[in-house]
N, C-alpha and C positions, 0 to 999 in steps of 0.2 A: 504494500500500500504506500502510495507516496506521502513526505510529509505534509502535513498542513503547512498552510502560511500563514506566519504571523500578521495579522493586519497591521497597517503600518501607523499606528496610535503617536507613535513615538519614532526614535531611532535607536531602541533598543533589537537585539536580536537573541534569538531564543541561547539557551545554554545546553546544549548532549540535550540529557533525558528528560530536564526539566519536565517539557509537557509531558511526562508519559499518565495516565490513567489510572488509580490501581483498579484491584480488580472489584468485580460486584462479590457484596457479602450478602450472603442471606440465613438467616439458622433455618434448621426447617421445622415447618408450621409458623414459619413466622408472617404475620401477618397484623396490619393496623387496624386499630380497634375504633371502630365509626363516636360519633359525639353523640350520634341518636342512638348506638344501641343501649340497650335496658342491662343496669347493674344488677349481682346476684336479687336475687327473692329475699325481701324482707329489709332492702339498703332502703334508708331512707334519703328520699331527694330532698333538698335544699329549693327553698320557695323563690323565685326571682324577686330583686331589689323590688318594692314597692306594690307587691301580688295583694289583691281584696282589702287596698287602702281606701276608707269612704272620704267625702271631703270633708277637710278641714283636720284630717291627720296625719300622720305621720306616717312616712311608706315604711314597711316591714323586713327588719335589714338584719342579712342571714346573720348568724349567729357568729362570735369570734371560738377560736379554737379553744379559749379558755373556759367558756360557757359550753361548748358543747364537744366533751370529752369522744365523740364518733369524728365528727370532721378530725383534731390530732387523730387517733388510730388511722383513717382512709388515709392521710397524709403520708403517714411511715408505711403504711403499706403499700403507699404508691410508690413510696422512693425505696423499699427493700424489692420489689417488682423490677422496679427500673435497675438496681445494682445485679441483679441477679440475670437479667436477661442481656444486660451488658457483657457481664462474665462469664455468659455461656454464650454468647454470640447468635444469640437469638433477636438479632434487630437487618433492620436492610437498609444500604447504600447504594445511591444510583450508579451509572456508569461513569461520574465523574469522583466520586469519593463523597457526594452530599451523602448528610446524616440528620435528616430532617428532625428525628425524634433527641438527637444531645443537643441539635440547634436551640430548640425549641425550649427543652426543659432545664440546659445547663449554659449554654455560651450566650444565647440572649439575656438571662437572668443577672451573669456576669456583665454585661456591656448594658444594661438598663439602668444601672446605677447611674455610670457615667454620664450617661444621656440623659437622664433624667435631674439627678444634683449637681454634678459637676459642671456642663457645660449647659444645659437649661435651655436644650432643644426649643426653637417653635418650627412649628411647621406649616406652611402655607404651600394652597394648591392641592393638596392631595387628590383633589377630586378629578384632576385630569389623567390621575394614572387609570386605565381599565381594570374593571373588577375580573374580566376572564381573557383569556389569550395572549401571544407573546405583545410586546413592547421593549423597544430599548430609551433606556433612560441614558441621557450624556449632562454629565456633569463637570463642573471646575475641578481643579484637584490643587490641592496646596496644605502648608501643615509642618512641612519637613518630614513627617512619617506621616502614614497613610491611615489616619486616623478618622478623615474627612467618609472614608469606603465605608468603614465600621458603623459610622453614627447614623449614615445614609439608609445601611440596612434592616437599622430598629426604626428607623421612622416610617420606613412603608410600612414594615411587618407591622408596629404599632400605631399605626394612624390609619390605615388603611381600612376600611368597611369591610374589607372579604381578608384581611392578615396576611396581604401575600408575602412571599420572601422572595426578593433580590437577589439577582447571583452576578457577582461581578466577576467584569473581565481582568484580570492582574496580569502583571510583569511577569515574564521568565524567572526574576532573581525572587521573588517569594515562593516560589515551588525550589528553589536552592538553600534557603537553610533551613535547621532541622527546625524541628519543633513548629516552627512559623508555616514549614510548609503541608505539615497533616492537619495544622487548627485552619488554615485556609481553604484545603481540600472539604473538611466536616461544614465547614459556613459555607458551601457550594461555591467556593472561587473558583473560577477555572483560568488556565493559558489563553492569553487572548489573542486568538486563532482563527481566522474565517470560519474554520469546519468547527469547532466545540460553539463557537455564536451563533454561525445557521442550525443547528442541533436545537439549543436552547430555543432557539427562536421557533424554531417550525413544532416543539412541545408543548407551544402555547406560554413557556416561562419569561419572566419578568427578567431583560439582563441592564443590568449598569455598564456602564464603561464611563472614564476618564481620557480621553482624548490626547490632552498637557503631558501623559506621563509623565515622567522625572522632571522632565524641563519645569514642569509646574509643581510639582512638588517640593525640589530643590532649588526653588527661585529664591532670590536675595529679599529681605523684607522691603529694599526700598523700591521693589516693583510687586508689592502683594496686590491683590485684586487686580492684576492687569494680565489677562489672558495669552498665555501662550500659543504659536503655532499647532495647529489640529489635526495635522502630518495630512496625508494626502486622502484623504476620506474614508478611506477603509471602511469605518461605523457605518457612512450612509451606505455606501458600497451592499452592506450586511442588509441592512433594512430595507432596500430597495429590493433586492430578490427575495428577501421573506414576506412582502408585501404589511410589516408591521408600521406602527405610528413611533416618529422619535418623539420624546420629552426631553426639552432644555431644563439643566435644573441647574439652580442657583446656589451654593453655599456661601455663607459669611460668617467669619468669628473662627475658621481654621486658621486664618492666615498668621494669625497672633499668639498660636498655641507655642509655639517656638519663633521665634523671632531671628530669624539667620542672617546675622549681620557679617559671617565672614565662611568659607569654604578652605579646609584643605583638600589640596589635590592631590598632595604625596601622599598622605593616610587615606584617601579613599582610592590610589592605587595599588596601597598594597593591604586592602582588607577585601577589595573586590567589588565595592560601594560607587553607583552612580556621582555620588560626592560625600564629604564627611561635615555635617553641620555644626559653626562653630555660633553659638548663642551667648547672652547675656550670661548663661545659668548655666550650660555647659560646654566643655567639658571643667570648666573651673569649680565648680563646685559634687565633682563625681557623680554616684547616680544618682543625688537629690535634685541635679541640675537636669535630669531626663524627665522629670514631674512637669506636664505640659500645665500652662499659666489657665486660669480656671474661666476662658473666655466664655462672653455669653452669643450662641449659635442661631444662626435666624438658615431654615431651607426652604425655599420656596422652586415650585412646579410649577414650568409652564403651560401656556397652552401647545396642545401635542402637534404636530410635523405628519400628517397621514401620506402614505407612501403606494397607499393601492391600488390609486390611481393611474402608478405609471405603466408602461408595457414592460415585460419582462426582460426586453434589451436594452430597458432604460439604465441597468447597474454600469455597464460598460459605456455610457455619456459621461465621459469625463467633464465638459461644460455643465451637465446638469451637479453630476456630484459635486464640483468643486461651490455651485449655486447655494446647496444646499445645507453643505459644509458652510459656509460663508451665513447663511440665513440664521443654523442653530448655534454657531458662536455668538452671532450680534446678539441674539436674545438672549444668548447667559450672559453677556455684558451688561447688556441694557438695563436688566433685573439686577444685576450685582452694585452697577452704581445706585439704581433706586432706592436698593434696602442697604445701602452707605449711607444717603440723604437722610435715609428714615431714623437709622440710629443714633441712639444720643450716646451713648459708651460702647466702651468694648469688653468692660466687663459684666454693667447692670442693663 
Protein backbone atom coordinates (compact mmCIF):
# COMPACT_ATOMS: atom_id res chain seq x y z
CA UNK A 1 0.00 0.00 0.00
CA UNK A 2 1.43 3.24 -0.65
CA UNK A 3 2.03 5.89 1.85
CA UNK A 4 -0.31 8.53 2.61
CA UNK A 5 0.47 12.15 2.32
CA UNK A 6 0.91 14.22 4.71
CA UNK A 7 -1.35 17.28 3.86
CA UNK A 8 0.75 20.09 3.76
CA UNK A 9 -0.73 22.11 7.17
CA UNK A 10 2.64 23.09 7.62
CA UNK A 11 6.27 22.38 6.48
CA UNK A 12 6.78 19.67 8.79
CA UNK A 13 7.32 16.11 7.31
CA UNK A 14 6.39 12.88 8.79
CA UNK A 15 9.19 10.81 10.88
CA UNK A 16 9.72 6.53 9.85
CA UNK A 17 6.73 5.06 11.69
CA UNK A 18 5.32 7.95 13.39
CA UNK A 19 1.85 7.48 11.54
CA UNK A 20 1.70 3.82 11.99
CA UNK A 21 -1.93 2.74 13.48
CA UNK A 22 -1.92 0.25 16.35
CA UNK A 23 -3.90 -2.33 16.18
CA UNK A 24 -7.97 -2.69 16.87
CA UNK A 25 -8.48 -4.07 20.44
CA UNK A 26 -11.42 -5.71 21.34
CA UNK A 27 -12.14 -8.37 24.45
CA UNK A 28 -14.74 -10.54 23.54
CA UNK A 29 -18.21 -9.81 24.29
CA UNK A 30 -17.32 -6.70 24.57
CA UNK A 31 -19.61 -4.47 23.62
CA UNK A 32 -21.22 -0.65 24.69
CA UNK A 33 -23.90 -0.41 26.96
CA UNK A 34 -26.88 1.98 25.39
CA UNK A 35 -28.18 5.03 27.95
CA UNK A 36 -31.62 3.68 27.38
CA UNK A 37 -31.03 0.28 28.40
CA UNK A 38 -32.80 -0.77 31.63
CA UNK A 39 -30.56 -1.38 34.83
CA UNK A 40 -30.73 -4.66 36.82
CA UNK A 41 -34.48 -5.26 38.54
CA UNK A 42 -35.10 -3.46 41.43
CA UNK A 43 -32.20 -0.31 40.76
CA UNK A 44 -33.80 2.53 41.51
CA UNK A 45 -33.70 5.44 38.86
CA UNK A 46 -32.95 8.98 39.98
CA UNK A 47 -35.89 11.47 39.07
CA UNK A 48 -34.78 14.33 36.55
CA UNK A 49 -33.65 17.86 37.87
CA UNK A 50 -37.11 19.41 38.59
CA UNK A 51 -39.76 16.18 37.77
CA UNK A 52 -43.72 16.99 39.35
CA UNK A 53 -42.54 20.46 40.44
CA UNK A 54 -46.13 22.41 40.83
CA UNK A 55 -45.71 26.34 40.65
CA UNK A 56 -44.21 28.26 42.99
CA UNK A 57 -41.67 25.43 44.20
CA UNK A 58 -38.81 24.39 44.04
CA UNK A 59 -37.77 21.74 41.21
CA UNK A 60 -36.69 18.31 42.97
CA UNK A 61 -32.90 17.81 42.82
CA UNK A 62 -31.52 14.28 42.96
CA UNK A 63 -30.10 13.40 45.85
CA UNK A 64 -26.12 14.12 46.98
CA UNK A 65 -24.06 10.83 47.58
CA UNK A 66 -24.07 11.79 51.03
CA UNK A 67 -27.86 11.44 51.52
CA UNK A 68 -28.25 8.67 49.43
CA UNK A 69 -25.94 5.82 50.52
CA UNK A 70 -27.17 3.60 46.79
CA UNK A 71 -25.91 6.43 44.32
CA UNK A 72 -21.95 6.12 46.50
CA UNK A 73 -22.37 2.02 46.19
CA UNK A 74 -23.49 2.44 41.92
CA UNK A 75 -20.41 4.82 41.88
CA UNK A 76 -17.69 2.30 43.01
CA UNK A 77 -19.24 -0.11 41.39
CA UNK A 78 -19.12 1.64 38.30
CA UNK A 79 -15.49 2.43 38.80
CA UNK A 80 -14.44 -1.29 40.10
CA UNK A 81 -16.45 -2.33 36.49
CA UNK A 82 -14.46 0.14 34.78
CA UNK A 83 -10.87 -1.04 36.42
CA UNK A 84 -11.76 -4.56 35.96
CA UNK A 85 -12.76 -4.49 32.35
CA UNK A 86 -9.72 -2.34 31.77
CA UNK A 87 -7.44 -5.08 33.04
CA UNK A 88 -8.90 -7.60 31.31
CA UNK A 89 -9.09 -5.91 28.08
CA UNK A 90 -12.57 -6.01 27.64
CA UNK A 91 -13.03 -2.59 26.18
CA UNK A 92 -12.74 -1.57 22.15
CA UNK A 93 -10.46 0.93 20.19
CA UNK A 94 -11.09 2.04 16.66
CA UNK A 95 -8.61 1.60 13.90
CA UNK A 96 -6.87 4.77 14.94
CA UNK A 97 -6.18 3.99 18.70
CA UNK A 98 -9.46 6.19 19.93
CA UNK A 99 -10.73 4.93 23.27
CA UNK A 100 -13.92 6.46 23.55
CA UNK A 101 -14.94 4.96 26.97
CA UNK A 102 -11.13 6.21 29.10
CA UNK A 103 -11.83 9.48 26.89
CA UNK A 104 -14.98 9.91 28.36
CA UNK A 105 -14.72 8.63 31.88
CA UNK A 106 -10.98 9.45 32.74
CA UNK A 107 -8.90 12.01 30.26
CA UNK A 108 -11.94 14.58 29.89
CA UNK A 109 -12.41 14.59 33.61
CA UNK A 110 -8.66 15.29 33.80
CA UNK A 111 -8.72 18.21 31.32
CA UNK A 112 -12.36 19.79 32.70
CA UNK A 113 -10.73 21.18 35.56
CA UNK A 114 -8.47 23.04 33.51
CA UNK A 115 -11.10 24.28 31.28
CA UNK A 116 -13.32 24.95 33.54
CA UNK A 117 -11.03 27.00 36.67
CA UNK A 118 -8.15 27.50 35.35
CA UNK A 119 -8.52 29.06 32.03
CA UNK A 120 -12.59 29.98 32.38
CA UNK A 121 -13.40 28.73 28.81
CA UNK A 122 -16.46 30.73 27.06
CA UNK A 123 -17.70 29.45 24.34
CA UNK A 124 -19.53 31.18 21.51
CA UNK A 125 -21.15 29.79 18.32
CA UNK A 126 -21.53 26.28 19.02
CA UNK A 127 -24.52 26.09 17.21
CA UNK A 128 -22.92 26.06 13.96
CA UNK A 129 -21.19 22.84 14.41
CA UNK A 130 -23.73 19.95 13.11
CA UNK A 131 -25.28 17.72 15.43
CA UNK A 132 -24.61 14.53 12.91
CA UNK A 133 -22.17 13.82 10.03
CA UNK A 134 -18.58 14.75 9.35
CA UNK A 135 -17.35 18.53 9.51
CA UNK A 136 -13.99 19.93 9.69
CA UNK A 137 -13.27 22.58 12.08
CA UNK A 138 -9.97 24.81 11.31
CA UNK A 139 -8.66 26.75 13.95
CA UNK A 140 -5.66 29.24 15.03
CA UNK A 141 -3.10 27.59 16.94
CA UNK A 142 -0.66 29.26 19.26
CA UNK A 143 0.38 28.71 23.19
CA UNK A 144 3.95 27.47 22.69
CA UNK A 145 2.42 23.92 23.57
CA UNK A 146 -0.50 22.80 22.02
CA UNK A 147 -2.80 23.26 24.70
CA UNK A 148 -5.05 25.57 22.42
CA UNK A 149 -6.03 21.37 20.70
CA UNK A 150 -6.92 20.05 24.25
CA UNK A 151 -9.27 22.96 25.54
CA UNK A 152 -10.89 23.00 21.98
CA UNK A 153 -11.96 19.24 22.59
CA UNK A 154 -13.80 19.79 25.85
CA UNK A 155 -15.67 22.50 24.51
CA UNK A 156 -17.49 20.77 21.78
CA UNK A 157 -17.72 17.47 23.62
CA UNK A 158 -19.01 19.91 26.56
CA UNK A 159 -21.09 22.57 24.93
CA UNK A 160 -22.22 20.64 22.24
CA UNK A 161 -26.32 19.55 22.35
CA UNK A 162 -25.40 16.00 20.82
CA UNK A 163 -21.53 15.76 23.16
CA UNK A 164 -19.68 15.11 20.02
CA UNK A 165 -15.98 14.50 20.20
CA UNK A 166 -13.21 16.14 18.04
CA UNK A 167 -10.50 14.28 16.77
CA UNK A 168 -7.76 16.34 15.75
CA UNK A 169 -5.35 16.28 13.14
CA UNK A 170 -1.43 16.46 14.80
CA UNK A 171 2.13 16.74 13.81
CA UNK A 172 4.23 13.71 13.15
CA UNK A 173 6.49 14.72 16.38
CA UNK A 174 3.55 13.94 18.85
CA UNK A 175 3.10 10.39 17.69
CA UNK A 176 7.22 10.48 18.54
CA UNK A 177 7.43 10.63 22.20
CA UNK A 178 6.42 8.20 24.41
CA UNK A 179 3.82 8.74 26.66
CA UNK A 180 2.59 11.80 24.64
CA UNK A 181 2.07 9.62 21.84
CA UNK A 182 -0.54 6.73 23.28
CA UNK A 183 -2.52 9.67 25.49
CA UNK A 184 -2.90 11.37 21.95
CA UNK A 185 -3.80 8.12 20.11
CA UNK A 186 -6.65 7.37 23.35
CA UNK A 187 -8.02 11.34 22.67
CA UNK A 188 -8.47 10.01 18.94
CA UNK A 189 -5.57 12.30 17.49
CA UNK A 190 -4.46 11.00 14.41
CA UNK A 191 -1.37 11.86 11.70
CA UNK A 192 -2.40 14.59 9.64
CA UNK A 193 -2.66 12.70 6.47
CA UNK A 194 -5.03 13.17 3.54
CA UNK A 195 -6.09 9.29 3.87
CA UNK A 196 -6.71 9.16 8.07
CA UNK A 197 -8.91 12.83 7.26
CA UNK A 198 -10.82 11.55 4.33
CA UNK A 199 -11.40 8.35 6.61
CA UNK A 200 -12.66 10.44 9.56
CA UNK A 201 -14.51 12.55 7.24
CA UNK A 202 -16.44 10.04 5.02
CA UNK A 203 -17.50 8.25 9.02
CA UNK A 204 -19.49 11.03 9.49
CA UNK A 205 -16.62 12.25 12.47
CA UNK A 206 -16.12 15.69 13.62
CA UNK A 207 -12.02 16.56 12.70
CA UNK A 208 -10.06 19.79 13.95
CA UNK A 209 -7.04 20.74 12.32
CA UNK A 210 -4.72 23.76 12.81
CA UNK A 211 -3.51 24.94 9.79
CA UNK A 212 -0.35 27.51 11.41
CA UNK A 213 1.37 24.29 12.73
CA UNK A 214 4.41 25.17 14.55
CA UNK A 215 4.88 28.38 12.68
CA UNK A 216 1.83 29.39 14.85
CA UNK A 217 2.59 27.67 17.72
CA UNK A 218 6.07 28.80 18.11
CA UNK A 219 5.53 32.27 17.05
CA UNK A 220 7.29 35.04 19.09
CA UNK A 221 4.71 36.89 21.53
CA UNK A 222 5.36 40.04 19.65
CA UNK A 223 3.25 38.62 16.78
CA UNK A 224 0.42 36.76 18.92
CA UNK A 225 -2.84 36.83 17.27
CA UNK A 226 -1.43 37.52 13.81
CA UNK A 227 -2.18 34.46 11.74
CA UNK A 228 0.23 32.59 10.16
CA UNK A 229 0.72 31.15 6.48
CA UNK A 230 -2.05 28.07 5.87
CA UNK A 231 0.43 26.13 3.75
CA UNK A 232 -1.13 25.24 0.55
CA UNK A 233 -4.68 24.19 1.39
CA UNK A 234 -4.59 20.68 1.93
CA UNK A 235 -7.67 21.11 4.68
CA UNK A 236 -9.96 22.50 1.86
CA UNK A 237 -8.34 20.13 -0.54
CA UNK A 238 -9.93 17.26 2.34
CA UNK A 239 -13.27 18.83 2.46
CA UNK A 240 -13.82 19.44 -0.95
CA UNK A 241 -13.92 15.78 -1.83
CA UNK A 242 -15.80 14.73 1.40
CA UNK A 243 -18.32 17.13 0.35
CA UNK A 244 -18.32 18.32 4.33
CA UNK A 245 -18.85 22.06 5.79
CA UNK A 246 -15.56 23.81 7.02
CA UNK A 247 -15.81 25.80 10.40
CA UNK A 248 -13.44 28.86 11.18
CA UNK A 249 -12.99 28.88 14.77
CA UNK A 250 -11.44 31.44 16.78
CA UNK A 251 -9.39 31.01 19.94
CA UNK A 252 -8.10 33.93 22.29
CA UNK A 253 -6.28 33.81 25.71
CA UNK A 254 -3.79 30.88 24.27
CA UNK A 255 -1.45 33.32 23.09
CA UNK A 256 -0.59 34.41 26.66
CA UNK A 257 -0.24 31.03 28.35
CA UNK A 258 3.52 31.28 27.78
CA UNK A 259 4.69 34.39 26.44
CA UNK A 260 7.88 33.42 24.18
CA UNK A 261 9.88 36.24 24.18
CA UNK A 262 13.03 34.45 22.84
CA UNK A 263 13.81 30.92 20.96
CA UNK A 264 16.96 28.61 21.19
CA UNK A 265 17.84 27.18 18.00
CA UNK A 266 20.87 25.12 19.35
CA UNK A 267 18.77 23.35 22.07
CA UNK A 268 15.82 22.74 19.83
CA UNK A 269 18.60 21.13 17.48
CA UNK A 270 19.62 18.81 19.59
CA UNK A 271 16.48 17.79 21.53
CA UNK A 272 14.61 17.32 18.04
CA UNK A 273 12.07 20.40 18.80
CA UNK A 274 10.44 22.52 16.01
CA UNK A 275 12.05 25.35 18.59
CA UNK A 276 12.97 25.56 22.21
CA UNK A 277 10.63 28.25 24.11
CA UNK A 278 12.46 30.71 26.04
CA UNK A 279 9.67 32.66 28.48
CA UNK A 280 9.57 35.07 31.25
CA UNK A 281 9.15 31.88 33.75
CA UNK A 282 11.03 29.44 31.89
CA UNK A 283 13.51 27.84 31.71
CA UNK A 284 14.68 30.21 34.77
CA UNK A 285 12.77 29.21 37.04
CA UNK A 286 12.66 25.02 36.24
CA UNK A 287 9.56 23.30 36.19
CA UNK A 288 7.55 25.82 38.08
CA UNK A 289 8.29 28.02 35.07
CA UNK A 290 6.36 25.30 32.75
CA UNK A 291 2.93 26.35 34.82
CA UNK A 292 1.09 28.04 31.97
CA UNK A 293 -0.04 31.84 33.25
CA UNK A 294 -3.91 31.32 34.29
CA UNK A 295 -5.20 33.26 31.07
CA UNK A 296 -8.93 33.91 30.62
CA UNK A 297 -10.02 31.97 27.09
CA UNK A 298 -12.86 33.20 24.80
CA UNK A 299 -13.71 30.24 21.57
CA UNK A 300 -15.96 31.34 19.26
CA UNK A 301 -17.43 29.28 15.94
CA UNK A 302 -18.16 30.59 12.92
CA UNK A 303 -20.48 30.57 10.42
CA UNK A 304 -19.75 27.06 8.46
CA UNK A 305 -17.98 27.17 4.78
CA UNK A 306 -20.41 24.24 2.83
CA UNK A 307 -18.51 22.55 0.36
CA UNK A 308 -21.32 20.23 -1.45
CA UNK A 309 -21.94 22.31 -3.76
CA UNK A 310 -18.96 21.97 -5.74
CA UNK A 311 -18.39 19.10 -8.45
CA UNK A 312 -16.07 16.47 -7.51
CA UNK A 313 -13.19 17.83 -9.73
CA UNK A 314 -13.52 20.96 -7.85
CA UNK A 315 -10.40 19.51 -5.15
CA UNK A 316 -7.92 19.76 -7.96
CA UNK A 317 -8.90 23.86 -8.78
CA UNK A 318 -6.06 25.10 -7.20
CA UNK A 319 -7.63 28.96 -7.95
CA UNK A 320 -10.62 27.62 -6.18
CA UNK A 321 -8.73 26.05 -3.10
CA UNK A 322 -6.28 28.78 -2.75
CA UNK A 323 -10.11 31.10 -2.71
CA UNK A 324 -11.15 29.28 -0.11
CA UNK A 325 -8.17 28.94 1.95
CA UNK A 326 -7.80 32.71 1.77
CA UNK A 327 -12.00 33.08 2.69
CA UNK A 328 -11.46 30.69 6.06
CA UNK A 329 -8.32 32.53 7.38
CA UNK A 330 -9.93 36.08 6.99
CA UNK A 331 -12.73 34.87 9.08
CA UNK A 332 -10.57 33.49 11.86
CA UNK A 333 -8.99 36.82 11.75
CA UNK A 334 -11.66 38.97 11.50
CA UNK A 335 -13.35 37.01 14.61
CA UNK A 336 -9.94 37.17 16.41
CA UNK A 337 -9.49 40.96 16.29
CA UNK A 338 -13.22 41.32 17.29
CA UNK A 339 -13.15 39.27 20.49
CA UNK A 340 -9.54 41.42 21.00
CA UNK A 341 -11.86 44.61 20.89
CA UNK A 342 -14.38 42.97 23.08
CA UNK A 343 -11.85 42.01 25.85
CA UNK A 344 -11.08 44.06 28.77
CA UNK A 345 -8.18 41.78 30.35
CA UNK A 346 -6.38 38.99 29.79
CA UNK A 347 -6.64 37.43 32.75
CA UNK A 348 -10.40 38.45 34.19
Amino acid sequence: MADAKVIPFDDDRSRGGAGQRPARRRGAGSRRKSAAEPGPVGEVQALPTGAAAGPGEEPERPPRDADDPGGLERRIAGGLSFLRRRLTGDYEVDDFGYDAELTDQVLMSLLRPVYEKYFRVEVKGVENIPSEGGALIVSNHSGTLPLDGLMLQVAVHDHHPAGRHLRLLAADLVFALPVVNELARKLGHTLACAEDAARLLGQGELVGVMPEGFKGLGKPFGDRYKLQRFGRGGFVSTALRAGTPIIPCSIVGAEEIYPMIGNSRTLARLLGFPYFPITPTFPWLGPLGAVPLPTKWTIQFGEPIATDHYPAEAAEDPMLMFNLTDQVREQIQHTLYKLLVQRRSVFF
